[in-house]
mmCIF file as gemmi writes it, N, C-alpha and C atoms, coordinates in Angstrom:
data_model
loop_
_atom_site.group_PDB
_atom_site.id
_atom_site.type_symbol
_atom_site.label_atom_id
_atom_site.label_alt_id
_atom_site.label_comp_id
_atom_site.label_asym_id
_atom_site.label_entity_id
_atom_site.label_seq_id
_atom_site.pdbx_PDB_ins_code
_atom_site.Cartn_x
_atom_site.Cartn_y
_atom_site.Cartn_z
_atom_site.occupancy
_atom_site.B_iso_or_equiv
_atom_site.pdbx_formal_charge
_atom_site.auth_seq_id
_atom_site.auth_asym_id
_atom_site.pdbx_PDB_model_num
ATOM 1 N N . UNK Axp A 1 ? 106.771 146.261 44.536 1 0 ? 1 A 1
ATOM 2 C CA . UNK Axp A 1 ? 106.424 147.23 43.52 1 0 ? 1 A 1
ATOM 3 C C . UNK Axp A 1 ? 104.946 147.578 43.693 1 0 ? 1 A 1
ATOM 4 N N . UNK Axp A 2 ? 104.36 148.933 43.605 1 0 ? 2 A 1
ATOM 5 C CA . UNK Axp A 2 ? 103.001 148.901 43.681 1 0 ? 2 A 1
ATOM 6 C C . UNK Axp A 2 ? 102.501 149.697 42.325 1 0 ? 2 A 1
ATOM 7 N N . UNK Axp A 3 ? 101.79 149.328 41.872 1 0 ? 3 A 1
ATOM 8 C CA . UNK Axp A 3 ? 101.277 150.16 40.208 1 0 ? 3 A 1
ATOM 9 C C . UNK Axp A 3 ? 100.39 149.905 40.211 1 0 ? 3 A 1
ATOM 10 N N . UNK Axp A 4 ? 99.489 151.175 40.112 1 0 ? 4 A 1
ATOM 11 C CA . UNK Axp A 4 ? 97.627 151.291 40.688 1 0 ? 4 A 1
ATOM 12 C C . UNK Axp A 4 ? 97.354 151.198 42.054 1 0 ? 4 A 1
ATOM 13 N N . UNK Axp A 5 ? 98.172 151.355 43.239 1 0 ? 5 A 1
ATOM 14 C CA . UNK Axp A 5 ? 97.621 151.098 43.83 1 0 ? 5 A 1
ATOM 15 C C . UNK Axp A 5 ? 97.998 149.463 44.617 1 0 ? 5 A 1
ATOM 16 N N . UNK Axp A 6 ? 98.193 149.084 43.507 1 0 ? 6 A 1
ATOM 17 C CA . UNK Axp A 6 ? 98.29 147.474 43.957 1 0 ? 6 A 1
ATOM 18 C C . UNK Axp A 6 ? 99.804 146.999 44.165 1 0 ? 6 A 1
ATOM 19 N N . UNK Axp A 7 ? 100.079 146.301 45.395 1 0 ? 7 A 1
ATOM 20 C CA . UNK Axp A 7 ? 101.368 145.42 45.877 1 0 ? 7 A 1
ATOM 21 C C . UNK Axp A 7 ? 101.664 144.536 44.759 1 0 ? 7 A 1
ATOM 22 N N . UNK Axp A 8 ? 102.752 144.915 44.404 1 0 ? 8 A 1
ATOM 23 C CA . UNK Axp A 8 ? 102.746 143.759 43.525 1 0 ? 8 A 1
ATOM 24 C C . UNK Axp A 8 ? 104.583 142.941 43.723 1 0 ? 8 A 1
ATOM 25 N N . UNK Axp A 9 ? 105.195 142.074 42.922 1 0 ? 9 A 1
ATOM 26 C CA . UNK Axp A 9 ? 104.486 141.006 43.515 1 0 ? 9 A 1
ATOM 27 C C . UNK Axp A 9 ? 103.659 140.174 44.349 1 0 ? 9 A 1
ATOM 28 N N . UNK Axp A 10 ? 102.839 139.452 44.486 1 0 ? 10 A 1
ATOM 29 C CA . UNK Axp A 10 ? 102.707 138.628 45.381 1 0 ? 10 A 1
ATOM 30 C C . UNK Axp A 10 ? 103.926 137.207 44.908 1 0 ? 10 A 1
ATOM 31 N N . UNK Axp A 11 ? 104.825 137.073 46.446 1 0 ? 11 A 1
ATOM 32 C CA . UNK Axp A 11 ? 105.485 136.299 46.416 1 0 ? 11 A 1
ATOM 33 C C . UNK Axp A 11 ? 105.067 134.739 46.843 1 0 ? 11 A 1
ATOM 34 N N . UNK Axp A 12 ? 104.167 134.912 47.446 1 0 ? 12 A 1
ATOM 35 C CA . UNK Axp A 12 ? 103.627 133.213 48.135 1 0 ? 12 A 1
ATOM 36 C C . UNK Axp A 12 ? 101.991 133.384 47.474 1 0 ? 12 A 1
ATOM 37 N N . UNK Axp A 13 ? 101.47 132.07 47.653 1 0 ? 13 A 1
ATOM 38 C CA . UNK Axp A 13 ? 100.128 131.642 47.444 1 0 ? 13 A 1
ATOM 39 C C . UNK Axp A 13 ? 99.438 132.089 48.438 1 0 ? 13 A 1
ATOM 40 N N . UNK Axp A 14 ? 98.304 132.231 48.023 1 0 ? 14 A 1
ATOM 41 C CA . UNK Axp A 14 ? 97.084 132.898 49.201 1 0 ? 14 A 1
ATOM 42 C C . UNK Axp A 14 ? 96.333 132.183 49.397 1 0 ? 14 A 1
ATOM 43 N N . UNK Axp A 15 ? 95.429 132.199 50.314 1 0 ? 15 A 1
ATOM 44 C CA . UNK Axp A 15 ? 94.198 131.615 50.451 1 0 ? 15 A 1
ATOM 45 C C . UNK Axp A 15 ? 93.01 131.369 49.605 1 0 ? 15 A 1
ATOM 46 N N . UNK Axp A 16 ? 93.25 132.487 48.981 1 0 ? 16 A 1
ATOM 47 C CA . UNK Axp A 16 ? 92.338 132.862 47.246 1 0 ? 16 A 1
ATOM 48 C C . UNK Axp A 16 ? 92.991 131.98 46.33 1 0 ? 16 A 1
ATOM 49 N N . UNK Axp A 17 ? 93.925 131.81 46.055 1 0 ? 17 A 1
ATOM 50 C CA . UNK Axp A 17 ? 94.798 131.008 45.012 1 0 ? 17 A 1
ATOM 51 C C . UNK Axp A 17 ? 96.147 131.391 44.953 1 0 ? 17 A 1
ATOM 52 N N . UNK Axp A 18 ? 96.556 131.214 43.762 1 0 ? 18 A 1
ATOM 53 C CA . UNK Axp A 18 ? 97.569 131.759 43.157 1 0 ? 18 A 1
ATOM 54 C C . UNK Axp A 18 ? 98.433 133.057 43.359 1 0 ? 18 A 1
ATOM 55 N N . UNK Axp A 19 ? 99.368 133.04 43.713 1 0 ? 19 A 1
ATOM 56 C CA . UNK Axp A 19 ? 99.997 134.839 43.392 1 0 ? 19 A 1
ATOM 57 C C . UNK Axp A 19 ? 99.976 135.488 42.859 1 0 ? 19 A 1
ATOM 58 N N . UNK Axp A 20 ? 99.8 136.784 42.406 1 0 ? 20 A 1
ATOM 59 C CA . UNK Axp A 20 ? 100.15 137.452 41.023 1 0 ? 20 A 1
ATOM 60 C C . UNK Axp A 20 ? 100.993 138.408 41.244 1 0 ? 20 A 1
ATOM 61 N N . UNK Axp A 21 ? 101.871 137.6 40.316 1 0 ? 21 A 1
ATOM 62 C CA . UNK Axp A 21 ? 102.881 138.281 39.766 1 0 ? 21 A 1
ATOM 63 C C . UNK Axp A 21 ? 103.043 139.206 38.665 1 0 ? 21 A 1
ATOM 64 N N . UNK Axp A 22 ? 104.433 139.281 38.179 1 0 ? 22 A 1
ATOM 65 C CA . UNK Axp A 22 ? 104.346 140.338 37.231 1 0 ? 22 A 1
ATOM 66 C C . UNK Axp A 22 ? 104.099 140.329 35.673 1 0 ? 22 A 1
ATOM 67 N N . UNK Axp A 23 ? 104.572 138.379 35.708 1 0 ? 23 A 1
ATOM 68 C CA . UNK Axp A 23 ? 103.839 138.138 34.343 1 0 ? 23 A 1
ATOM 69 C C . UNK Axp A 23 ? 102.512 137.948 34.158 1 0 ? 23 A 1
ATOM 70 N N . UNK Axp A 24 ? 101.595 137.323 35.487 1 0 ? 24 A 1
ATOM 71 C CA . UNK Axp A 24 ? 100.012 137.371 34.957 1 0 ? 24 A 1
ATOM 72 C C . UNK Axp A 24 ? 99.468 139.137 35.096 1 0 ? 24 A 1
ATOM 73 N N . UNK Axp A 25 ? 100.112 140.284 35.686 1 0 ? 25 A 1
ATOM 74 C CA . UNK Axp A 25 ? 99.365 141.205 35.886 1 0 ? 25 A 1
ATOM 75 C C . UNK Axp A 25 ? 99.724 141.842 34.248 1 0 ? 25 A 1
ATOM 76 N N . UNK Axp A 26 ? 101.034 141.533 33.597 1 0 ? 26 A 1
ATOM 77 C CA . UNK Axp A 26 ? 101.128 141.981 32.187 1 0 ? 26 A 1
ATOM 78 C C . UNK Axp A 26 ? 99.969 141.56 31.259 1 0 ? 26 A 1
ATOM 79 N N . UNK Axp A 27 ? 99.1 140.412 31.917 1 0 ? 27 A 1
ATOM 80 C CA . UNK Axp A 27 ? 97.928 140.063 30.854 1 0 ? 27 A 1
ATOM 81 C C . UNK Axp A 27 ? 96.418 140.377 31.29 1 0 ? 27 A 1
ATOM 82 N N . UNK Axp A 28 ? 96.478 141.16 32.165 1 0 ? 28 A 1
ATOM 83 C CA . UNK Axp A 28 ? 95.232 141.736 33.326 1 0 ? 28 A 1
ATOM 84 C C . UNK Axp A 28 ? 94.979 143.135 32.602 1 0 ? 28 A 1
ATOM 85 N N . UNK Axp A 29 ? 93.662 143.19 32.849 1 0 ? 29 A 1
ATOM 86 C CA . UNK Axp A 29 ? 92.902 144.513 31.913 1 0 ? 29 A 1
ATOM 87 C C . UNK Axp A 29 ? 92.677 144.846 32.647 1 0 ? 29 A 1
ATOM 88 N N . UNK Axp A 30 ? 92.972 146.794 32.633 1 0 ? 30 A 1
ATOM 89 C CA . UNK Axp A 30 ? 92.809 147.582 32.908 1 0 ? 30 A 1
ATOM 90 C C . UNK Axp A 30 ? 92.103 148.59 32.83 1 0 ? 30 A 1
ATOM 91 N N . UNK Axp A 31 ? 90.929 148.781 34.197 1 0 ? 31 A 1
ATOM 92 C CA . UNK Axp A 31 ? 89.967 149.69 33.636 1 0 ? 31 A 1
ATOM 93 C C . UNK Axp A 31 ? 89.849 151.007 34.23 1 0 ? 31 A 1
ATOM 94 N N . UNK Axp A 32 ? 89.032 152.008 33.534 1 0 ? 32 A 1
ATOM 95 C CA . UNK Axp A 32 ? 88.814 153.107 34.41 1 0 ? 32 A 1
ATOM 96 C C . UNK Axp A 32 ? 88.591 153.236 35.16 1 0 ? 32 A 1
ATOM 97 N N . UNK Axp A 33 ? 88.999 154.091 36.475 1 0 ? 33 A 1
ATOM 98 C CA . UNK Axp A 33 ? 88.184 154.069 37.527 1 0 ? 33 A 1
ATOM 99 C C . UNK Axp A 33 ? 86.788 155.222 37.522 1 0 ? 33 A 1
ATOM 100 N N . UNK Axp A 34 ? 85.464 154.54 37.606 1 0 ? 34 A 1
ATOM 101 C CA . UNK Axp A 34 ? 84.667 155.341 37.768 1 0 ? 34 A 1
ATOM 102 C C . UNK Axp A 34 ? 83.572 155.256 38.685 1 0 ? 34 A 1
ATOM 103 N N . UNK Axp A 35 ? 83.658 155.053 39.585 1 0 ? 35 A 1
ATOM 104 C CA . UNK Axp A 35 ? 83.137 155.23 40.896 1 0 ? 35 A 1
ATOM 105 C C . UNK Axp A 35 ? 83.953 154.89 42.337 1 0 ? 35 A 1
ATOM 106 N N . UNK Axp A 36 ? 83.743 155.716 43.352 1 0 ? 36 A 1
ATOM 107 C CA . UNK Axp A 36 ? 84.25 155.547 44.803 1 0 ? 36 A 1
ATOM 108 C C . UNK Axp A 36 ? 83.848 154.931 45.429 1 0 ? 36 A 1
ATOM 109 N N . UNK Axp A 37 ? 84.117 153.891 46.227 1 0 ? 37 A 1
ATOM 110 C CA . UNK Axp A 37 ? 83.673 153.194 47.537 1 0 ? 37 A 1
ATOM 111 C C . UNK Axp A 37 ? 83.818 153.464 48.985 1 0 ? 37 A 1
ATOM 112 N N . UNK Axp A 38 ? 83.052 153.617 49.722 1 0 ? 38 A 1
ATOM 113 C CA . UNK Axp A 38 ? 83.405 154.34 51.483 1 0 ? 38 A 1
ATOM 114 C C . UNK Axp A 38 ? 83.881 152.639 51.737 1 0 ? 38 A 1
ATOM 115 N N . UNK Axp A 39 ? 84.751 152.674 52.267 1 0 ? 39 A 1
ATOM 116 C CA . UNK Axp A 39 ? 84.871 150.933 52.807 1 0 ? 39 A 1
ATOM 117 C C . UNK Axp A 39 ? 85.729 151.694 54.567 1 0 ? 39 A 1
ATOM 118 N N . UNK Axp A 40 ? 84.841 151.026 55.29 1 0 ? 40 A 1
ATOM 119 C CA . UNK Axp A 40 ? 85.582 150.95 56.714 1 0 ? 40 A 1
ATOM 120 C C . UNK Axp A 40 ? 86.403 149.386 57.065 1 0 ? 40 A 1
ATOM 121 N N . UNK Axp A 41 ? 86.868 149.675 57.947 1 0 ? 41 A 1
ATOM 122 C CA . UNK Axp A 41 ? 87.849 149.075 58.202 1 0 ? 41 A 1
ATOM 123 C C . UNK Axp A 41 ? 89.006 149.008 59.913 1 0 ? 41 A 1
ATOM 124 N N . UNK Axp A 42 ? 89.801 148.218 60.295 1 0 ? 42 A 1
ATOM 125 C CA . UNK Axp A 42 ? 89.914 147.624 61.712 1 0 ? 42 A 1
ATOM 126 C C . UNK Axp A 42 ? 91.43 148.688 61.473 1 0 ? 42 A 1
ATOM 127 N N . UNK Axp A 43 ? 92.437 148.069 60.312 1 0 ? 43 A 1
ATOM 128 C CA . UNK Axp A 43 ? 93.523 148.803 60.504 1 0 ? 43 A 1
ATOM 129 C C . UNK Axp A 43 ? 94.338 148.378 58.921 1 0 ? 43 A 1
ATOM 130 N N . UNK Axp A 44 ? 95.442 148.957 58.325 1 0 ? 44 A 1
ATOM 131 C CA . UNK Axp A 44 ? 96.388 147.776 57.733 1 0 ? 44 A 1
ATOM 132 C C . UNK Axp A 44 ? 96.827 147.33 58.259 1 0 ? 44 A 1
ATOM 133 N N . UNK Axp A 45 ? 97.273 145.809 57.455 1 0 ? 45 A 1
ATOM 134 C CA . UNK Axp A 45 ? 97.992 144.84 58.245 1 0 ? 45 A 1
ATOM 135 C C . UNK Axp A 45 ? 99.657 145.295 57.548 1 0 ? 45 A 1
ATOM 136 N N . UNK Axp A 46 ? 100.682 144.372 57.948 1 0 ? 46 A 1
ATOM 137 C CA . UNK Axp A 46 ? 101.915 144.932 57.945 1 0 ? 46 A 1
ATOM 138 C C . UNK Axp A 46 ? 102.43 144.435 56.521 1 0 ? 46 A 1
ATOM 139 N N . UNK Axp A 47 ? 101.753 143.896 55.41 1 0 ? 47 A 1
ATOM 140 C CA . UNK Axp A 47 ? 101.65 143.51 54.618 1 0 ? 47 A 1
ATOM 141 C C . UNK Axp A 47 ? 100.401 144.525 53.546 1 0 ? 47 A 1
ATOM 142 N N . UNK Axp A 48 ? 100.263 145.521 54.003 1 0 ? 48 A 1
ATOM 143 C CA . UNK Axp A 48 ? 99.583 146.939 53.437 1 0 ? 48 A 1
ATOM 144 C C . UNK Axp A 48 ? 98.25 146.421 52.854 1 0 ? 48 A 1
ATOM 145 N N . UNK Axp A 49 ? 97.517 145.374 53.576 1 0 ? 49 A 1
ATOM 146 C CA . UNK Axp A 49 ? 95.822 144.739 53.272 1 0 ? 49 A 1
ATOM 147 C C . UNK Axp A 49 ? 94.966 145.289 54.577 1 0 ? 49 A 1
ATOM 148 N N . UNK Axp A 50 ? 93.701 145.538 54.541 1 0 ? 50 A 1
ATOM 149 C CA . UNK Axp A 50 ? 92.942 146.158 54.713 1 0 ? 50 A 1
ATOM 150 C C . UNK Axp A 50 ? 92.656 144.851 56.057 1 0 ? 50 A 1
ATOM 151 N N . UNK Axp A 51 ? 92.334 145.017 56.998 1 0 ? 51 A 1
ATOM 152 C CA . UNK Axp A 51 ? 91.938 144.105 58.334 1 0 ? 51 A 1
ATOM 153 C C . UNK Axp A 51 ? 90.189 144.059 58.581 1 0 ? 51 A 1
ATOM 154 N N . UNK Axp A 52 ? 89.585 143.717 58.315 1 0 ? 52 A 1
ATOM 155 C CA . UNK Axp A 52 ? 88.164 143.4 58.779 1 0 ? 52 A 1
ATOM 156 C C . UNK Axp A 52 ? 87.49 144.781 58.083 1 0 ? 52 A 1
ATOM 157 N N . UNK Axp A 53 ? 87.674 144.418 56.68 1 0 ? 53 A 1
ATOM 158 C CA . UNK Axp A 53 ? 86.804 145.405 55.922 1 0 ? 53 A 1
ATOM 159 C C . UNK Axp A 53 ? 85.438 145.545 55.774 1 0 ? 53 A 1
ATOM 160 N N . UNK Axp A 54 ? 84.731 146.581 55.443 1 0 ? 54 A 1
ATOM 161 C CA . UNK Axp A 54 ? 83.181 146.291 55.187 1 0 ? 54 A 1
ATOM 162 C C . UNK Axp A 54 ? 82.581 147.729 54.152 1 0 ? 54 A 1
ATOM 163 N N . UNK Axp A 55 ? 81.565 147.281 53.452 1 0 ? 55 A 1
ATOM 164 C CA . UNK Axp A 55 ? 81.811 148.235 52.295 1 0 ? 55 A 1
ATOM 165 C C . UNK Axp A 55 ? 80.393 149.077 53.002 1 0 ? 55 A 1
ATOM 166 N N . UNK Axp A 56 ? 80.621 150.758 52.482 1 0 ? 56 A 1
ATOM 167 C CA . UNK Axp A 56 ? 79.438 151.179 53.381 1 0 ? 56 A 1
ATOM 168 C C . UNK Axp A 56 ? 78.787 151.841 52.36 1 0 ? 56 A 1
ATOM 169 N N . UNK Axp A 57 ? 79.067 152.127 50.911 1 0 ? 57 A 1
ATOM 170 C CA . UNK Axp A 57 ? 78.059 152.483 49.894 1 0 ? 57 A 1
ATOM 171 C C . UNK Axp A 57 ? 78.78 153.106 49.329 1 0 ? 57 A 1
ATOM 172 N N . UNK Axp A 58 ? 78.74 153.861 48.332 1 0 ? 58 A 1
ATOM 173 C CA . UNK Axp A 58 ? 79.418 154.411 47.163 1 0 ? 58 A 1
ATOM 174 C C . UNK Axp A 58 ? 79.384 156.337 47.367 1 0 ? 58 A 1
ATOM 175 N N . UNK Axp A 59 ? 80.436 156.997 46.718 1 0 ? 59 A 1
ATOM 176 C CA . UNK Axp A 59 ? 80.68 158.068 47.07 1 0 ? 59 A 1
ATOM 177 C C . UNK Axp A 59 ? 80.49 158.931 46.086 1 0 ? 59 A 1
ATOM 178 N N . UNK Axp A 60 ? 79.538 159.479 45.634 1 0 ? 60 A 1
ATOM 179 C CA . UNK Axp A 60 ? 79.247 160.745 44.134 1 0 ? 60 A 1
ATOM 180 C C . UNK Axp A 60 ? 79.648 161.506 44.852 1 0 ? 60 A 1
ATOM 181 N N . UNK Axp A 61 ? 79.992 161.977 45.809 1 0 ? 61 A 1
ATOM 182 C CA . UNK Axp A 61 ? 80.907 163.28 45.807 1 0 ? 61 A 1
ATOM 183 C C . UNK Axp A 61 ? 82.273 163.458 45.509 1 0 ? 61 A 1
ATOM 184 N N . UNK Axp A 62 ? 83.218 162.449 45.349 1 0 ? 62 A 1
ATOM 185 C CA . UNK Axp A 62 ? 84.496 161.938 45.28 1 0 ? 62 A 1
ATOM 186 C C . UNK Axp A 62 ? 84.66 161.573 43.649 1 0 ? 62 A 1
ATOM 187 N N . UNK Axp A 63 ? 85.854 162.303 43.167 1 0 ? 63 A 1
ATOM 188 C CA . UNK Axp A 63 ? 86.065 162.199 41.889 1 0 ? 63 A 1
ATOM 189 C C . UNK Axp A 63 ? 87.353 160.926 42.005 1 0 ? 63 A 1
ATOM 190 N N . UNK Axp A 64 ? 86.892 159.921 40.991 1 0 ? 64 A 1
ATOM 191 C CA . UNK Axp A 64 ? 87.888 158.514 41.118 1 0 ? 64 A 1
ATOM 192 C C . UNK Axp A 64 ? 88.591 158.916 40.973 1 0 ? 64 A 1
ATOM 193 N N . UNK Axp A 65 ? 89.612 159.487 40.219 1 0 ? 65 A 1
ATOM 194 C CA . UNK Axp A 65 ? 90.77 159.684 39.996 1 0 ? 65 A 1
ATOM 195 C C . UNK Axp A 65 ? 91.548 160.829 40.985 1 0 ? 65 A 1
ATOM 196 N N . UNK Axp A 66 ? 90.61 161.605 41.812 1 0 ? 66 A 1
ATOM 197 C CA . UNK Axp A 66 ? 91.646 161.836 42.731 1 0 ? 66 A 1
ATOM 198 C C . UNK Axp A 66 ? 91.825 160.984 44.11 1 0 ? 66 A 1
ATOM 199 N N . UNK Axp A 67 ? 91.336 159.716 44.423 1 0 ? 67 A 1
ATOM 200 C CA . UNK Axp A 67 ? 91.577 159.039 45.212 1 0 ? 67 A 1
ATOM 201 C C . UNK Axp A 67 ? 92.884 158.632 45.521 1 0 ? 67 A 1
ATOM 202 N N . UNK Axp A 68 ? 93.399 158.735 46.793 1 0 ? 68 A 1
ATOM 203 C CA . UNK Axp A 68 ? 94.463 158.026 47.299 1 0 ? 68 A 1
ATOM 204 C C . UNK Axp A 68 ? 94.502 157.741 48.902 1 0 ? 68 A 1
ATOM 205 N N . UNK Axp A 69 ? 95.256 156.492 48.97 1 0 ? 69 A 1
ATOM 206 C CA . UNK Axp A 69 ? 95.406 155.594 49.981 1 0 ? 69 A 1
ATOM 207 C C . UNK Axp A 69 ? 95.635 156.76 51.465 1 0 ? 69 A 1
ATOM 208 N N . UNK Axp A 70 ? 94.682 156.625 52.091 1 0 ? 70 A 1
ATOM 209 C CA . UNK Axp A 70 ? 94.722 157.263 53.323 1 0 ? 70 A 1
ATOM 210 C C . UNK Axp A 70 ? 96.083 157.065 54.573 1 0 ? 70 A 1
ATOM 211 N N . UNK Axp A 71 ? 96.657 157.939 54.965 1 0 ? 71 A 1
ATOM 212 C CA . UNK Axp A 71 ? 97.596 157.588 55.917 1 0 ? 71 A 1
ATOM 213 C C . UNK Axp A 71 ? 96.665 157.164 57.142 1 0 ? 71 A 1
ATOM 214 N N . UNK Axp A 72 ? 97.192 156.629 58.133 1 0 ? 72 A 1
ATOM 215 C CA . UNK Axp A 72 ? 96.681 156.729 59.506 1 0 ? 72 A 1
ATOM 216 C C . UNK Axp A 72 ? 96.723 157.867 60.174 1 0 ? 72 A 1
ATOM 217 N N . UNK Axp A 73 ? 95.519 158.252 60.945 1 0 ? 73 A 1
ATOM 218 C CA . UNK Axp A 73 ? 95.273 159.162 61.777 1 0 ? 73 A 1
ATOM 219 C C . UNK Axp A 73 ? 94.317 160.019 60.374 1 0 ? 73 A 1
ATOM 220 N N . UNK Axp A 74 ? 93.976 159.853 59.198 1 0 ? 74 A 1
ATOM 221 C CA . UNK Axp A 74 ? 93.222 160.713 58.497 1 0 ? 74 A 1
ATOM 222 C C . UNK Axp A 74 ? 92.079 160.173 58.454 1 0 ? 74 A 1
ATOM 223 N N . UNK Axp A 75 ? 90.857 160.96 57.874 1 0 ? 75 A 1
ATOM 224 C CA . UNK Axp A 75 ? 89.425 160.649 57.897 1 0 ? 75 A 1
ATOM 225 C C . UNK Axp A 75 ? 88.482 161.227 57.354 1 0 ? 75 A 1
């Protein structure tokens, strides 16, 4: 399931901790989005996470809310 953006379940434990699932994300606050991030990056992995990310500064030209997840081959 993805809502926001985000994979959800996580079915196994991570390296970070815990999974989240669908009962801890029912108790997770939700905020506006109001600012963009340029983040580069190696590739997704086959599990739709970001591979050797790095953040390159913030985007005032980009309105948050029209952001969405880039296909491959875009730029």
């Amino acid at each position: 399931m993805i809502l926001n953006g985000f994979n959800l379940p996580e079915t196994r434990r991570s390296r970070f901790g815990e999974e989240l699932n669908v009962e801890k994300m029912k108790k997770a606050v939700w905020l506006r989005p109001e600012a963009v991030a340029q983040i580069e990056f190696l590739e997704w992995t086959e599990g739709d996470r970001l591979r050797h990310s790095k953040f390159v500064g913030l985007r005032e030209d980009k309105n948050p809310r029209s952001v969405v997840k880039e296909d491959a081959g875009e730029g």
